[in-house]
C-alpha positions as CSV (number, residue, x, y, z in Angstrom):
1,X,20.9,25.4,-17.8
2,X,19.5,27.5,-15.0
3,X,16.9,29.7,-17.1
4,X,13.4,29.8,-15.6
5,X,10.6,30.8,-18.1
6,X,8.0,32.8,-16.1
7,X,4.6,33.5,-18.2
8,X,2.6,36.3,-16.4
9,X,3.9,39.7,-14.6
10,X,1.0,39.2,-11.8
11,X,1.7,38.1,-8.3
12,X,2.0,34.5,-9.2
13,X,4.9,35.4,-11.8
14,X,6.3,38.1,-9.7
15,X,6.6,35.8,-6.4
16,X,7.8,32.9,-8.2
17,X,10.9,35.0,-10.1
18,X,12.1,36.9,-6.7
19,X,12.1,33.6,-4.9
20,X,13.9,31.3,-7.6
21,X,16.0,34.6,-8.4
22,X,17.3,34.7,-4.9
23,X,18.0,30.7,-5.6
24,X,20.7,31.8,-7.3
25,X,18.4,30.8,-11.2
26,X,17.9,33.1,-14.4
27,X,14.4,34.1,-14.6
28,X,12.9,35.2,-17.7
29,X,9.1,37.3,-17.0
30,X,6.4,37.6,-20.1
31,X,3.4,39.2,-20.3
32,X,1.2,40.4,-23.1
33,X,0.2,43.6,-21.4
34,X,1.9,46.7,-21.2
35,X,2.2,46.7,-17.1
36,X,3.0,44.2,-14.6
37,X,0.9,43.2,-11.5
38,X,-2.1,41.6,-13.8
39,X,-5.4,42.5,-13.0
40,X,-4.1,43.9,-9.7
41,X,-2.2,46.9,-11.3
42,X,-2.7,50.4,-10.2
43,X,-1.5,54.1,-11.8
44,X,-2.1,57.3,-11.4
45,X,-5.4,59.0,-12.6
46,X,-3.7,62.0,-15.1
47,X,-6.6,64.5,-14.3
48,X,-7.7,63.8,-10.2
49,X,-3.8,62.1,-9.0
50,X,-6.3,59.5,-7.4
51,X,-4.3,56.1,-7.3
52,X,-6.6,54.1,-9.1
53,X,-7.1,50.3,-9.3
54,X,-7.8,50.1,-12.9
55,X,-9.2,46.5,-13.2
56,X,-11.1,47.0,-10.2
57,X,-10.6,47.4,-6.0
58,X,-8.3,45.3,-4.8
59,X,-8.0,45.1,-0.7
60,X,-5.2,43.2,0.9
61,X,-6.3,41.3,3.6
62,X,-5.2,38.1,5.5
63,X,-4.4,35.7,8.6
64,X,-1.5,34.8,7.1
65,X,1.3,36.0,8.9
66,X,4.3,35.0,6.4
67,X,2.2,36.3,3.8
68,X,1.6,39.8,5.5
69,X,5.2,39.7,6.5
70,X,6.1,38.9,3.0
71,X,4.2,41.7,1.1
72,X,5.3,44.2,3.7
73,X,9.4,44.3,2.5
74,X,8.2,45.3,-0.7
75,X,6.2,48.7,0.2
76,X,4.6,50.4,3.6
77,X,1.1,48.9,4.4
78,X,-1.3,52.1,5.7
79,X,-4.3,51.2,7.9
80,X,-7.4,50.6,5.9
81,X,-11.2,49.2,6.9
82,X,-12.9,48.2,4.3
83,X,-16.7,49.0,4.8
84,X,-19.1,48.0,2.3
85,X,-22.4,49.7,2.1
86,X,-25.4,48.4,0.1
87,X,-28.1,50.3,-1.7
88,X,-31.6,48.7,-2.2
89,X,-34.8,50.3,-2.9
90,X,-33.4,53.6,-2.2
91,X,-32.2,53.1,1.3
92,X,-28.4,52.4,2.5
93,X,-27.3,49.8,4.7
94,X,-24.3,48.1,6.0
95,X,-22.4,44.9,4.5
96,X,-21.9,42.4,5.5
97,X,-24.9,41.9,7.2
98,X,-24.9,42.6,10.9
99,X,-26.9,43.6,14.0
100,X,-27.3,47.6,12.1
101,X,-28.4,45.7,8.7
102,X,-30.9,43.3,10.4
103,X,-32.8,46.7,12.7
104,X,-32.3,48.7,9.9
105,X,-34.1,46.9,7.8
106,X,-36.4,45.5,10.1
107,X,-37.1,48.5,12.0
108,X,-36.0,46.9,15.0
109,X,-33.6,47.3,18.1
110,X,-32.5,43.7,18.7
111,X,-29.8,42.8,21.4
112,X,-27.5,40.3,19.7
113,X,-29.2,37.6,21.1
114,X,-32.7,38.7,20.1
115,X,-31.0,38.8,16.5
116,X,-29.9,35.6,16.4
117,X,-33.5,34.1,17.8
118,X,-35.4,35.8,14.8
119,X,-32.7,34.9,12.0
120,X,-32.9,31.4,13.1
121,X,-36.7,32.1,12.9
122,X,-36.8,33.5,9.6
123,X,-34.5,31.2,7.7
124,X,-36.4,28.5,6.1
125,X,-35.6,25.5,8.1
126,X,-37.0,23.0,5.6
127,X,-34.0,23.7,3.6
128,X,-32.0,20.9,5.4
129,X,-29.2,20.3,2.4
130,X,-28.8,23.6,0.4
131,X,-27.7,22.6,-3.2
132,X,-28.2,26.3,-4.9
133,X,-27.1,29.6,-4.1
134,X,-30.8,30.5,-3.7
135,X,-31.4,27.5,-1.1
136,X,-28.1,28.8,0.9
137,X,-29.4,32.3,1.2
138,X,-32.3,31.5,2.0
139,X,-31.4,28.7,4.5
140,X,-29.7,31.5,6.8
141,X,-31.1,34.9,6.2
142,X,-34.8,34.1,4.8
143,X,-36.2,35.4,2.0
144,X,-36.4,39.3,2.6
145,X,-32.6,40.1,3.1
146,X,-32.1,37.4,0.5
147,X,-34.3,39.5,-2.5
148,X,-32.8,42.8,-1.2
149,X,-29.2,41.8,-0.9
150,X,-28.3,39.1,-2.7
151,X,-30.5,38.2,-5.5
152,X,-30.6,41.2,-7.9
153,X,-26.8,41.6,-7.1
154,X,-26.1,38.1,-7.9
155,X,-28.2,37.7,-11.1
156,X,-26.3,40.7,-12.7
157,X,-23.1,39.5,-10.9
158,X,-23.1,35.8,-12.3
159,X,-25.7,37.0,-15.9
160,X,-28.5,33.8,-14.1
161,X,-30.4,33.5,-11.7
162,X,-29.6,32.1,-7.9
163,X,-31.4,29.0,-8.4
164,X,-28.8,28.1,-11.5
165,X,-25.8,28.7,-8.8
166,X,-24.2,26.3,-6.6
167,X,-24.4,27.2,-3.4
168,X,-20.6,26.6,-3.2
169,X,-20.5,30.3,-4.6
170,X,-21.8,31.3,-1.2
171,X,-19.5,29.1,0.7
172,X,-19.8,31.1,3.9
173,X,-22.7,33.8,4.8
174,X,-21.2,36.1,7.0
175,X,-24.4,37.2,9.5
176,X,-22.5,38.9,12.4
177,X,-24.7,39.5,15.2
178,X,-23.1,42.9,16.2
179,X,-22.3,46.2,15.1
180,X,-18.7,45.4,13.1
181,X,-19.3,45.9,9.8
182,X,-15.4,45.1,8.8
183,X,-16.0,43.7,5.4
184,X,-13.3,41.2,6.3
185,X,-12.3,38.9,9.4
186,X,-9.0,38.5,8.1
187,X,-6.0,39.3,11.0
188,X,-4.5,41.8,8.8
189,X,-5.5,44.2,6.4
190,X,-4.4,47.6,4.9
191,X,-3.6,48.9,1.6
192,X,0.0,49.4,-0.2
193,X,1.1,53.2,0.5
194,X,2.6,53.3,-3.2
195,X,-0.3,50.7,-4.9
196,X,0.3,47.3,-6.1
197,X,2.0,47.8,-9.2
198,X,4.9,48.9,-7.5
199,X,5.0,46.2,-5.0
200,X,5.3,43.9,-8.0
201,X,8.0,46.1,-9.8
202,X,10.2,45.8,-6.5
203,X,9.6,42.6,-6.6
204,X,10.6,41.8,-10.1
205,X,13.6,44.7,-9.4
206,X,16.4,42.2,-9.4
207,X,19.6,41.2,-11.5
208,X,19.1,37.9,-12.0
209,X,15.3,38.9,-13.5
210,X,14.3,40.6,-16.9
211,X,11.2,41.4,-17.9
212,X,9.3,41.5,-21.4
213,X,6.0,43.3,-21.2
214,X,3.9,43.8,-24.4
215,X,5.2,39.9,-25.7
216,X,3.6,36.9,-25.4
217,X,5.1,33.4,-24.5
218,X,4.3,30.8,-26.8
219,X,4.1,27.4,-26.4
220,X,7.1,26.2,-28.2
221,X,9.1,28.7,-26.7
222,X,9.5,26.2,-23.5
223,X,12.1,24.0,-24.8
224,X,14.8,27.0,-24.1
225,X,14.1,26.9,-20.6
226,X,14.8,24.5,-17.8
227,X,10.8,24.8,-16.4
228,X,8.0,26.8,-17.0
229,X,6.0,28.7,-14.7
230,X,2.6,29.6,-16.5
231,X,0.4,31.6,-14.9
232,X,-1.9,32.4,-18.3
233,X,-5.2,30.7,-18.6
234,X,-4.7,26.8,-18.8
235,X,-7.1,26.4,-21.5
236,X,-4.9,28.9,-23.9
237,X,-1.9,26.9,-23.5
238,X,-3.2,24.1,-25.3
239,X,-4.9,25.9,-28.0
240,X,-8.6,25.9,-26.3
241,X,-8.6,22.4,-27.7
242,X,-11.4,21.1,-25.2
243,X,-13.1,24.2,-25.2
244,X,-12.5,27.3,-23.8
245,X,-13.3,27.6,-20.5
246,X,-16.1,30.7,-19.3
247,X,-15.5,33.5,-17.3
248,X,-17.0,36.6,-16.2
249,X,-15.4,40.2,-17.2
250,X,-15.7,43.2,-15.9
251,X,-17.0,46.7,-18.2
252,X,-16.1,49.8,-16.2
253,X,-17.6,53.1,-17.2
254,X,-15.1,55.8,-15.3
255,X,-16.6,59.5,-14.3
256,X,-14.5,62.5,-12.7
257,X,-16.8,64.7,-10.7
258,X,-15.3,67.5,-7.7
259,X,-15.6,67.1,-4.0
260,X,-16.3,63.7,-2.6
261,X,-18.9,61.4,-4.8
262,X,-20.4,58.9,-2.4
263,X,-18.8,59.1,0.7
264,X,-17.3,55.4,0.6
265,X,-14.8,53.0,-0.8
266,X,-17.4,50.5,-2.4
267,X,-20.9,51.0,-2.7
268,X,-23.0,47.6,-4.1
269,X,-26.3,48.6,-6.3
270,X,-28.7,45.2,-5.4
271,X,-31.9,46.8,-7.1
272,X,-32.0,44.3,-11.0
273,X,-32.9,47.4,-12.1
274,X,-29.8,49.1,-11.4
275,X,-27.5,48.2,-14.4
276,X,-24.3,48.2,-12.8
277,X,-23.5,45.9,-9.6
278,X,-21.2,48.6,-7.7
279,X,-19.9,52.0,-7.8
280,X,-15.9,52.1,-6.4
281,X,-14.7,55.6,-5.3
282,X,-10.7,55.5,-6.0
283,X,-10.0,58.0,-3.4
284,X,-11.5,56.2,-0.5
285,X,-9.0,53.3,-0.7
286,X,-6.2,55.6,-0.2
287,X,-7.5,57.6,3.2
288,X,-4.0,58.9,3.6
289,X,-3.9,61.1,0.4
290,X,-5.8,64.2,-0.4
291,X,-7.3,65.2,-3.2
292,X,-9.9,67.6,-4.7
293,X,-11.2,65.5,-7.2
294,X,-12.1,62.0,-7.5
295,X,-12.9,59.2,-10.3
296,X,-15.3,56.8,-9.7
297,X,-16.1,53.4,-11.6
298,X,-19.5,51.9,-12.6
299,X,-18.9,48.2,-13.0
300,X,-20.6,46.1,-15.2
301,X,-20.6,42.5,-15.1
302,X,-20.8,40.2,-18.6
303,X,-19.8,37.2,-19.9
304,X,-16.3,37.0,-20.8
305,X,-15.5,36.8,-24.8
306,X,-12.5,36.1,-26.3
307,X,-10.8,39.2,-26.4
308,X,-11.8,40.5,-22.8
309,X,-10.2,40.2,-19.9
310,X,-11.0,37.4,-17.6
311,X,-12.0,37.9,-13.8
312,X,-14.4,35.4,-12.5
313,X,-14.1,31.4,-13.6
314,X,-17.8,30.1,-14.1
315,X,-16.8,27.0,-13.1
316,X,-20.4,25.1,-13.1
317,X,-20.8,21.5,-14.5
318,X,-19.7,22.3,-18.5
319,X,-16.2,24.0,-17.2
320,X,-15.5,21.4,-14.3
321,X,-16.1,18.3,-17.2
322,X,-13.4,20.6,-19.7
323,X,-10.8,21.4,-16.7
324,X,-10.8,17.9,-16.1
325,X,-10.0,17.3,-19.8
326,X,-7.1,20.1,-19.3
327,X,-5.7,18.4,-16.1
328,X,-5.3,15.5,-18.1
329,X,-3.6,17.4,-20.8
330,X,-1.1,19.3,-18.4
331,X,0.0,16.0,-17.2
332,X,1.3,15.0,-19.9
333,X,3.5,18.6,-20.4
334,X,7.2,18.0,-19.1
335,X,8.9,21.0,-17.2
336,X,5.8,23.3,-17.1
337,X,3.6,24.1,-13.7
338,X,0.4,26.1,-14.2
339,X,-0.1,28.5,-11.1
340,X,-2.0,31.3,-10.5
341,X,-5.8,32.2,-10.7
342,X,-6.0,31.5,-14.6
343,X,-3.3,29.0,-14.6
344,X,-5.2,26.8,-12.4
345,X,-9.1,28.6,-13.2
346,X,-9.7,29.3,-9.8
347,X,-11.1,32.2,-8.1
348,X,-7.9,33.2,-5.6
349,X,-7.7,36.5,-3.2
350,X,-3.8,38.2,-3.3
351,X,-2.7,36.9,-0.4
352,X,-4.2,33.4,-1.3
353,X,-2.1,34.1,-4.3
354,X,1.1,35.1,-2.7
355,X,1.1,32.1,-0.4
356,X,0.6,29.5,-3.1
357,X,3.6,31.3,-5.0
358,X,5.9,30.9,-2.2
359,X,4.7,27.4,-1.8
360,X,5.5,27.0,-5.3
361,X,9.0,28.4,-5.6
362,X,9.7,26.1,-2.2
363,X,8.5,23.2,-3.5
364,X,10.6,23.8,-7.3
365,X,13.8,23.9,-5.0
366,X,13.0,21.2,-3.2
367,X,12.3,19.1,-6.4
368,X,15.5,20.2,-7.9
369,X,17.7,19.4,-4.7
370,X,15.9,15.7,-4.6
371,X,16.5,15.4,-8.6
372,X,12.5,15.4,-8.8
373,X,10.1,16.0,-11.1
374,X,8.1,19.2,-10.7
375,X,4.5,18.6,-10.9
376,X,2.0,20.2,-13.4
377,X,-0.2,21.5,-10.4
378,X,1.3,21.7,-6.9
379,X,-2.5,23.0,-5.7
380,X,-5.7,20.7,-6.9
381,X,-7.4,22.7,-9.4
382,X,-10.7,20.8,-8.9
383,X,-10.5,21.4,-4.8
């Protein structure tokens, strides 16, 4: 038996069929919604024509060659910047921050050198081990760009406070002590011409693959295939019996006005005050096109219940104890690898994504050829 059991239309899925497809294997794709690419679909807005990213702005970017080379068989990559802008006590600036942010704010005109002396001045130096997202911040940019850019933002981001973070959230503070306010420092970056739903419909576009939207895999449905790829949250596939693991979701409010709204792509709100953590302007990520009209959408950030739609794992102390419990399970499961962002509850970019996928599918032939077992995780969830 050659059939291949593939839970999850997203990238993971849709990586993980083409490859195995091409193998020469039967792959079978599932998914309880109603469109493939997950939470990186995109359609058509019915009243503006704006291609919108309806779970939310999704920019490709990476240094990943074979990735970018991947991606790009599947649909024309257009040039695209992204270029965040911030707006705090009624003033706009430039993210991340950079030599404009730090005289802006400042009301300076610092060379890049002079910059660097007064960040390294105002950053509290008595913060030697940062153990907390508020310690971090603080540590390199001090405590005024830290309450204008990052605290309010973060509190309504994460629903607590900085000081109840780990500052692994903030693994790296980009402070760039010039005027490039790229949002990225990735090698490559642009935007699909035709969106991301229908680089994941090419991608699934193959003989060897069907696809079942609108159905959900269930557990004992594994046993008529030869493995399982499973990219749905790890704590669903064994019944949430250690718990279910917490998330943040995402509430967007969408508004159609004329003209151009705001100018930009991605606009963060970092007043507390401000209810909503961004506004994204659809139009904006697709410079190419022209339209009239445009949609925006307010996002809201809350904790995930049951029936919403995970985006962000929590992953402090309480979820790292059950994930443990649920690596322990998954161990024990014969024929069945858990990929993906919720498949291994981990936050993971698309191209991050992607690559894992191909590594995946590699490493699933590789097994076969060698008469292997497959492991449950090919990529430490805990790491």
């Amino acid at each position: 038996m050659k059939k291949i059991g593939i839970v999850g239309a997203g990238f993971s899925g849709a990586v993980i069929a083409r490859e195995l497809a091409q193998a020469g294997y039967e792959c079978e794709v599932f998914d309880g919604r109603s469109h493939v690419a997950g939470n990186c679909h995109t359609e058509r807005d019915a009243e503006t024509g704006v291609m919108v990213h309806a779970y939310g702005p999704h920019i490709f970017h990476t240094s990943n060659e074979k990735v970018w080379n991947y991606v790009r068989q599947f649909d024309e990559f257009m040039p695209f910047t992204n270029r965040v802008k911030a707006i705090y006590k009624g003033r706009v600036y430039s993210l991340p921050v950079n030599l404009m942010t730090i005289n802006q704010f400042f009301g300076k005109t610092f060379n890049p050198r002079e910059a660097q002396a007064f960040m390294a001045e105002i950053g509290d130096q008595s913060i030697a081990d940062p153990q907390t997202f508020e310690e971090q911040a603080l540590r390199f940019v001090g405590r005024e760009l830290y309450e204008a850019f990052f605290k309010g933002y973060t509190t309504k981001q994460w629903g607590m406070h900085p000081s109840q973070l780990p500052a692994s959230i903030l693994k790296r503070l980009p402070v760039r002590f010039n005027y490039d306010d790229n949002y990225y420092a990735s090698t490559f970056q642009g935007m699909p011409r035709n969106g991301y739903s229908y680089i994941v419909e090419r991608m699934l576009d193959h003989p060897a693959i069907s696809v079942h939207l609108n159905t959900r895999f269930e557990r004992d449905m594994a046993g008529d295939y030869q493995h399982v790829f499973y990219s749905g949250p790890v704590d669903a596939w064994f019944g949430h019996s250690e718990g279910r693991l917490g998330y943040r979701t995402l509430d967007f409010a969408a508004e159609r006005h004329q003209g151009d709204y705001q100018g930009n792509p991605v606009i963060n709100y970092c007043d507390e005050s401000v209810p909503w953590t961004r506004i994204s302007e659809h139009k904006h990520f697709s410079p190419w096109e022209s339209h009239d009209n445009t949609v925006i959408f307010k996002e809201y950030s809350r904790y995930c219940e049951e029936n919403d739609t995970p985006y962000y794992p929590i992953r402090l102390a309480q979820e790292k104890t059950q994930l443990k419990r649920y690596i322990e399970l998954a161990a024990g499961e014969r024929d069945v690898t858990f990929v993906g962002r919720l498949g291994t509850y981990r936050y993971l970019d698309m191209h991050v994504t992607i690559g894992e996928a191909l590594d995946v599918a590699e490493r699933f032939l590789a097994c076969r050829k060698n008469s292997e077992a497959m492991p449950a995780f090919v990529v430490n969830p805990l790491g």
